[in-house]
Phi, psi and omega in degrees: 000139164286120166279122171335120180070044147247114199263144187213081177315154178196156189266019180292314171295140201227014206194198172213019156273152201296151175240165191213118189272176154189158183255145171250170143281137168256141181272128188306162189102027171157155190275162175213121193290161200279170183060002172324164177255142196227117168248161180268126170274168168335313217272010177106295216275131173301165181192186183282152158299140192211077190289016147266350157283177186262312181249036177196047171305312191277094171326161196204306197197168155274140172275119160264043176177158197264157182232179195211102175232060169309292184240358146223162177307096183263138167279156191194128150354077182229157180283117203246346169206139196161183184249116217241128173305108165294009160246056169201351156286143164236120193255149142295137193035220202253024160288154166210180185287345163311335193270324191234028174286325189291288166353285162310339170269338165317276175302328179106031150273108169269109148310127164246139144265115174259150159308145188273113165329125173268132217201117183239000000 
């Protein structure tokens, strides 16, 4: 967990356009990782994006923080317009960002390839 006045670099900002937040419910049942990718299911609650799916096709937001909605439904932080390391995203099933790049453009989510931050 992170602590207030603590910095903890990560390679999801990828520009210097403004970013825009916005908070969601996430559906339990697994944890989600920062840069997760987020679609809105039937029911209101984010999940990963899966365009093989049936309710959670539609990019929606960037995750800026990993949440851990193991055993409830967690509210959570995601990002609605910016600029994003596309190697630092995580999609559901066998998406990738080329699969939601128009979407993303759509919304005001830019994918960049940025260098990946080294982290030891």
């Amino acid at each position: 967990m992170i602590k207030i006045g603590e910095y903890k670099p990560d390679n999801l900002i990828a520009g210097t356009m403004h970013i825009s937040t916005e908070q969601v419910v996430l559906s339990k049942g697994q944890i989600y990782p920062i840069g997760s990718v987020i679609a809105l299911k039937n029911d209101g609650l984010g999940t990963l994006v899966n365009s093989g799916s049936d309710d959670a096709k539609t990019l929606y937001g960037i995750l800026a923080e990993e949440v851990d909605a193991t055993d409830d439904d967690v509210g959570a932080v995601i990002i609605l317009s910016g600029e994003v390391n596309q190697n630092a995203l995580v999609f559901g099933g066998t998406d990738t960002y080329e699969t939601h790049k128009q979407k993303a453009r759509e919304l005001g989510i830019y994918f960049l390839d940025s260098v990946q931050l080294i982290t030891e």
